[in-house]
C-alpha positions in Angstrom: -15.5 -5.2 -3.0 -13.0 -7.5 -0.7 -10.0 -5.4 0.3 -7.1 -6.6 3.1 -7.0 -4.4 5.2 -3.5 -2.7 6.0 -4.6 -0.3 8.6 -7.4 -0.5 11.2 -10.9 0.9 9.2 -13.6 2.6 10.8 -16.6 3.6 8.9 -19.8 4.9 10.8 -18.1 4.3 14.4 -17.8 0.2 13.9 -15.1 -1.6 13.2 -15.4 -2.8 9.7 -12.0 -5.4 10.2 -9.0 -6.8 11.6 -5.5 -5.9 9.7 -3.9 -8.4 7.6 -7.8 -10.0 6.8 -10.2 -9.4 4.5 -12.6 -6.9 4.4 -16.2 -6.1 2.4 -16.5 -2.4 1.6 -18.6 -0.8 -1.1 -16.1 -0.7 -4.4 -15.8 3.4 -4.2 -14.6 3.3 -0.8 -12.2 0.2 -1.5 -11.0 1.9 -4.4 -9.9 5.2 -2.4 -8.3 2.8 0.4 -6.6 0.8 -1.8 -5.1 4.3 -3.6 -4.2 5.8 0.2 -2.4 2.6 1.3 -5.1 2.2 3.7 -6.0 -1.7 2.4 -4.3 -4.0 -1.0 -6.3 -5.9 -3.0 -7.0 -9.2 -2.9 -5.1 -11.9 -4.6 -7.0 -14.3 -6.8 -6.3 -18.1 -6.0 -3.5 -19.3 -7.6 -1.5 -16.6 -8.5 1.5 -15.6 -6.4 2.1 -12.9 -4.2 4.5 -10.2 -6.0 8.4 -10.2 -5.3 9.6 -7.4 -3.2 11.2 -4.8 -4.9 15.1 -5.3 -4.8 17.4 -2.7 -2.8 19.8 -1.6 -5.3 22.9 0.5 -4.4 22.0 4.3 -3.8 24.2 6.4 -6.1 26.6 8.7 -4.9 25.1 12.4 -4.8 26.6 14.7 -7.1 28.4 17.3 -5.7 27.8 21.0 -6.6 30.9 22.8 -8.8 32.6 25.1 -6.3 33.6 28.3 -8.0 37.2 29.0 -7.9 38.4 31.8 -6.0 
């Protein structure tokens, strides 16, 4: 299984890849890195990368009822 790697790997004391570059892993392991965070999947050619998720406005946090004296 090719995964990109997002973090540096190690597996057996080598180096299995650079970050931000692909990397061959068995497809249990890049299934468990992918689900840490650890590596993304690759894309397939032609499609496009996915849009950023947009920062919306934070609501305002609700205040507690204060009980009157």
């Amino acid at each position: 299984m090719q995964v990109i790697l997002k973090k540096p790997i190690y597996l057996g004391g080598t180096d299995v890849g650079r970050v931000g570059h692909p990397a061959t892993v068995d497809e249990m392991r890049g299934r468990e890195l992918i689900k840490k965070g650890y590596a993304s999947a690759p894309q397939a050619s032609g499609e496009t990368p996915p849009a950023p998720p947009e920062k919306t406005a934070t609501p305002p946090k609700a205040t507690k009822p204060t009980a009157k004296k």
